[in-house]
C-alpha positions in Angstrom: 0.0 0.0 0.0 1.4 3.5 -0.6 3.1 5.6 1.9 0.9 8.7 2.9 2.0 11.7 1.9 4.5 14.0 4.5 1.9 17.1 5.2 -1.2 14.8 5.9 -1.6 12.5 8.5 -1.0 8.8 8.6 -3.6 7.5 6.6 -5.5 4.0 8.3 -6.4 2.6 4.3 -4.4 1.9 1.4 -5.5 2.9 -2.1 -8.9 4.7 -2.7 -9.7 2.9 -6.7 -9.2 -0.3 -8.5 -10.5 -1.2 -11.7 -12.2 0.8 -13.4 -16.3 0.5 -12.5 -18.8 -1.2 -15.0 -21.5 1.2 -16.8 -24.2 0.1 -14.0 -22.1 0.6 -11.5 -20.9 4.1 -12.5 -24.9 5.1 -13.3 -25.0 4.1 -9.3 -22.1 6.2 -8.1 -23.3 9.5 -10.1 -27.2 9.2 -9.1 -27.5 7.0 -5.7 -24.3 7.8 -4.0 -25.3 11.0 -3.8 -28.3 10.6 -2.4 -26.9 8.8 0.3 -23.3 10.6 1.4 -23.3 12.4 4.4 -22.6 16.3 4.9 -20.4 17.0 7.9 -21.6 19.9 9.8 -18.4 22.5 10.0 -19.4 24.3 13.3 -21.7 22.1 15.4 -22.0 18.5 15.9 -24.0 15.6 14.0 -27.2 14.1 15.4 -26.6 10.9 13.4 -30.8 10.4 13.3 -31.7 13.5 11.5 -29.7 11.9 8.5 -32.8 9.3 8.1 -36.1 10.3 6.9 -37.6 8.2 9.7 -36.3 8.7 12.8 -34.6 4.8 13.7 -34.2 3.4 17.1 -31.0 3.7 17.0 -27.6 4.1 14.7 -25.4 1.8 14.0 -21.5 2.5 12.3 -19.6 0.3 10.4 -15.9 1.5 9.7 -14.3 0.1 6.7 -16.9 -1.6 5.3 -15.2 -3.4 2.2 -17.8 -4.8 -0.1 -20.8 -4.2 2.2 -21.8 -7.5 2.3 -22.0 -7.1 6.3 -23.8 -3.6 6.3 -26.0 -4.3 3.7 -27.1 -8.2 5.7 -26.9 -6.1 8.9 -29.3 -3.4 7.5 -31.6 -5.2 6.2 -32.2 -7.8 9.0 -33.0 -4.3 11.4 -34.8 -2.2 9.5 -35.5 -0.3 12.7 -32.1 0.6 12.6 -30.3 3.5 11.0 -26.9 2.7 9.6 -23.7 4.7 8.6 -20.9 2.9 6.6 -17.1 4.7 6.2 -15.3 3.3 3.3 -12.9 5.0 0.6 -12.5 2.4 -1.9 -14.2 3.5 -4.8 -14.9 -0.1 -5.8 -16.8 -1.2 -2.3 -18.9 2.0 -2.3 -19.9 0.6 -5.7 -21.0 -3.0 -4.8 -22.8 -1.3 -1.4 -24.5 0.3 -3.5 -25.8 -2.5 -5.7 -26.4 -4.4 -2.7 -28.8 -1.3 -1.8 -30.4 -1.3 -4.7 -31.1 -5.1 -5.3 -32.5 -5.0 -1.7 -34.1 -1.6 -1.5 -32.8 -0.8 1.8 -33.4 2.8 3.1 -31.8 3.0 6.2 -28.4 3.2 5.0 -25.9 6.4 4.9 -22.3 6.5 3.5 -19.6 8.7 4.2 -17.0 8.0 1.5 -13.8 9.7 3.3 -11.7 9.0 6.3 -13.7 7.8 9.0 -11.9 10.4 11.2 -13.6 13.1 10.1 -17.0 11.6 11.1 -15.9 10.4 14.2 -14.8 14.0 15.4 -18.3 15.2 14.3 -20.9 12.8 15.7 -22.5 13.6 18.5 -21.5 12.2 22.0 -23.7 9.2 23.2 -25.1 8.8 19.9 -24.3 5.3 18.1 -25.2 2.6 19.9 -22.8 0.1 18.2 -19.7 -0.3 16.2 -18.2 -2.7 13.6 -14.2 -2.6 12.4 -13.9 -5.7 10.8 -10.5 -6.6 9.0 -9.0 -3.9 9.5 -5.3 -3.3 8.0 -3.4 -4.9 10.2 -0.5 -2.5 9.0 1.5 -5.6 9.7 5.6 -3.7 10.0 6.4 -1.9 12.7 6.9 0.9 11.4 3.4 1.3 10.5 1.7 0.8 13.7 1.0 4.1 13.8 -1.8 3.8 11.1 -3.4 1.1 13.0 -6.7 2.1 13.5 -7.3 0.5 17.1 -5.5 2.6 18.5 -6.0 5.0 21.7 -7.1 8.1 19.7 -9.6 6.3 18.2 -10.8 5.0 21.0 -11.2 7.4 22.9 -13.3 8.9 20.6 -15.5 6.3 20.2 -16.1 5.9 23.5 -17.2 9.5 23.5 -20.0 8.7 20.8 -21.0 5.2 21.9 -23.6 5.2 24.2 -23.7 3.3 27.6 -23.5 -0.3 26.8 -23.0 0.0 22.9 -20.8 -2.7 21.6 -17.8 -2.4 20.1 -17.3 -5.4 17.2 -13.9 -5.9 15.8 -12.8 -8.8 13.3 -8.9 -9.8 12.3 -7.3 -13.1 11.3 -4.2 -11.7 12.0 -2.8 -13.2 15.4 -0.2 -10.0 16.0 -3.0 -7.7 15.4 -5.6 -9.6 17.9 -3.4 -9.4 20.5 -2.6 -5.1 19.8 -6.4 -5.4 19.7 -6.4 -7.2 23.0 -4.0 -5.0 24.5 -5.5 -1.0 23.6 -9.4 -1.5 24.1 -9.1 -3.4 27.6 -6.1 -1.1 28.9 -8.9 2.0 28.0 -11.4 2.3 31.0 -14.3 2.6 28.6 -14.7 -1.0 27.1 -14.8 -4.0 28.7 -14.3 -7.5 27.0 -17.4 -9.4 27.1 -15.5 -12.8 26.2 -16.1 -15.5 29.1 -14.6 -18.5 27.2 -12.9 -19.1 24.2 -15.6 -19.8 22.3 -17.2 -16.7 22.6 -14.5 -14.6 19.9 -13.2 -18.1 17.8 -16.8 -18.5 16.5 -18.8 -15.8 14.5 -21.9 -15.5 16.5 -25.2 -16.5 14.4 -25.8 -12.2 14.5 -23.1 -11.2 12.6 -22.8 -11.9 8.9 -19.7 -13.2 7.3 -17.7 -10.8 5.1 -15.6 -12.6 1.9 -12.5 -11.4 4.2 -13.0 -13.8 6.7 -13.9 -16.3 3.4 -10.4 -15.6 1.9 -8.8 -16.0 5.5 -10.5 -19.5 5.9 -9.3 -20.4 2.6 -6.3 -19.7 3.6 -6.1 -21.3 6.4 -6.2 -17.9 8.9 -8.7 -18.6 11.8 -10.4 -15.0 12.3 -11.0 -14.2 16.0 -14.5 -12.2 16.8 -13.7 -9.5 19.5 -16.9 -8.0 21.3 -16.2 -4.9 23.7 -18.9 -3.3 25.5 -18.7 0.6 26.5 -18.9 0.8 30.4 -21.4 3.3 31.7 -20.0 7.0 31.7 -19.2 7.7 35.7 
């Protein structure tokens, strides 16, 4: 993956296009997307809600949402509630949005940049869960520093996560688990729900499989299933 530039910051994801997108999917991108993407407010923060044109029981935010395979399962299973996916490959955004069309959901939004940007805009106690499935592992050490688990990030998400949210992460990389192990239950926010070791080597019946954790199997990666909960603000 390229190196971000100097004057920006570290970047969490690699390149933003791959090949080039087929007729029906560029129709999509210059009539749906639009539709769909997500203003960021520039003085005041964001009531993720008001983004839906019914009000949902609650939001939901998927970071890094690849093909959308996951979001689009998890969206339309709960209707009832409102979704935002954060993704900036060009060619995922495209097959969300197919999956959006083929299954008419309406209770999805998509914010097509770097998830920090959203993340310092939402409004505290506002999402009440989280998904970071396979995230670049950002594998050399001289990289960790675009990991996104990291405690930046989690310290903002624990300021937009509402009491009891859960925090859902995903990796079949066993150096990466064990960073993951390390940041969210050294933060006083999240607790690991895990009792047994059942409870993160299986993919519980409630979250849908993503073609990651396919090509992992296939290659004979076992995925570990983390699930954080955010302790009640004192």
């Amino acid at each position: 993956m390229s190196e971000a530039p100097v004057h920006t910051r570290e970047q969490f994801y690699g390149r933003r296009r791959g090949r080039p997108l087929r007729a029906a999917q560029a129709e999509r991108q210059a009539t749906l997307l639009p539709q769909l993407l997500i203003g960021l407010p520039q003085n005041s923060s964001l009531g993720p809600v008001s983004l839906f044109a019914t009000a949902p029981r609650e939001v939901w935010l998927e970071i890094g949402f690849g093909g959308g395979e996951h979001l689009a399962t998890q969206a339309e299973r709960h209707p009832e509630i409102g979704f935002i996916g954060c993704e900036v490959f060009e060619n995922g955004i495209a097959k969300l949005l197919g999956e959006i069309e083929r299954r008419r959901l309406a209770n999805i939004r998509i914010h097509a940049d770097d998830a920090r940007a959203l993340l310092a805009t939402l409004a505290p106690r506002s999402i009440g869960r989280v998904f970071i499935l396979f995230p670049d592992p950002w594998p050399k050490a001289r990289h960790h520093k675009r990991r996104l688990i990291a405690p930046a990030t989690l310290d903002r998400l624990a300021d937009i996560m509402t009491d009891g949210a859960e925090l859902r992460i995903a990796t079949d990389d066993l150096g990466y688990v064990a960073w993951v192990l390390e940041h969210v239950t050294a933060h006083s926010a999240f607790s690991w729900t895990a009792r047994r070791p059942v409870d993160w080597r299986e993919r519980p019946p409630d979250w849908p499989p993503t073609r990651y954790e396919e090509k992992a199997r296939r290659a004979g990666r076992a995925p570990a299933f983390l699930r954080f909960e955010r302790r009640p603000a004192s």
